[in-house]
N, C-alpha and C positions, 0 to 999 in steps of 0.2 A: 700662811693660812688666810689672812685679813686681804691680804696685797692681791690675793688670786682668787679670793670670794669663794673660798675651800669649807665643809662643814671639817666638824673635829676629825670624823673619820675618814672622809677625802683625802684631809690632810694628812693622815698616816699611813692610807697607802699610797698615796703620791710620795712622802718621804721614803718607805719599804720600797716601790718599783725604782724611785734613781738608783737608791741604794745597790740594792739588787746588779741593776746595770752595770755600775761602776766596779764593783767587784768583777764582773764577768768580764769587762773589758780587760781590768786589771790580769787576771788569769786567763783571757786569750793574749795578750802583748806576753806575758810573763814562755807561756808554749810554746810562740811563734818568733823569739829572739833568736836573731842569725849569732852564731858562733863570733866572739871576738881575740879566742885563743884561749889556751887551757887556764892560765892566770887572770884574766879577765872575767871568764864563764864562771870563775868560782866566789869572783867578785860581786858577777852582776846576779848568782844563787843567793850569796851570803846579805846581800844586800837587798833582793825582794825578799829573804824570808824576813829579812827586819822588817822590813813595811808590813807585813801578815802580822807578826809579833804586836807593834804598833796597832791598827788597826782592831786586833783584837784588847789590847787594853785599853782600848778606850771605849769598847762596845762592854767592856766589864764594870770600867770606873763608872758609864751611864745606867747602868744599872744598879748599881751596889752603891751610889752617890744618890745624898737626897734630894738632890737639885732636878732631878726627873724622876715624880712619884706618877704613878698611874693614880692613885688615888686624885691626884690635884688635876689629871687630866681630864678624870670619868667627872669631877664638880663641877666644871663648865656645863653653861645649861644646853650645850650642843650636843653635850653626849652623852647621852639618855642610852644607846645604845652601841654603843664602839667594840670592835674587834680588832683587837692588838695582832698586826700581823707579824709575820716571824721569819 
């Protein structure tokens, strides 16, 4: 935020739209993987749906962890008005 002379909520939809991105690359590479044989295909399933699995608990543990409260975000005197995007 500081490094890129971002206000609070710049910097959170700058965080949401990488986000965003990265996911959507993730799930186009994931659709558009060429076949590398039936043992392999079921490797290369079982092994992204890990990373989804992954991925999602740690968008769980950042929420449910006190270590990122929106209360301590909205106290900065940047952000008088933030929209927590989703």
């Amino acid at each position: 935020m500081q490094a890129r002379r971002l206000s609070v909520q710049a910097a959170l939809d700058e965080a949401a739209r990488m986000y965003h991105m990265e996911i959507e690359e993730f799930l186009e590479v994931e659709r558009t993987l060429p076949s590398f044989g039936i043992e392999e295909d079921a490797q290369m399933r079982q092994y992204a749906q890990l990373l989804k699995s992954r991925i999602g608990g740690i968008l769980t543990w950042s929420r449910r962890s006190t270590r990122y409260r929106v209360a301590e975000l909205t106290a900065h005197p940047d952000a008088s008005e933030l929209s927590f995007p989703s």
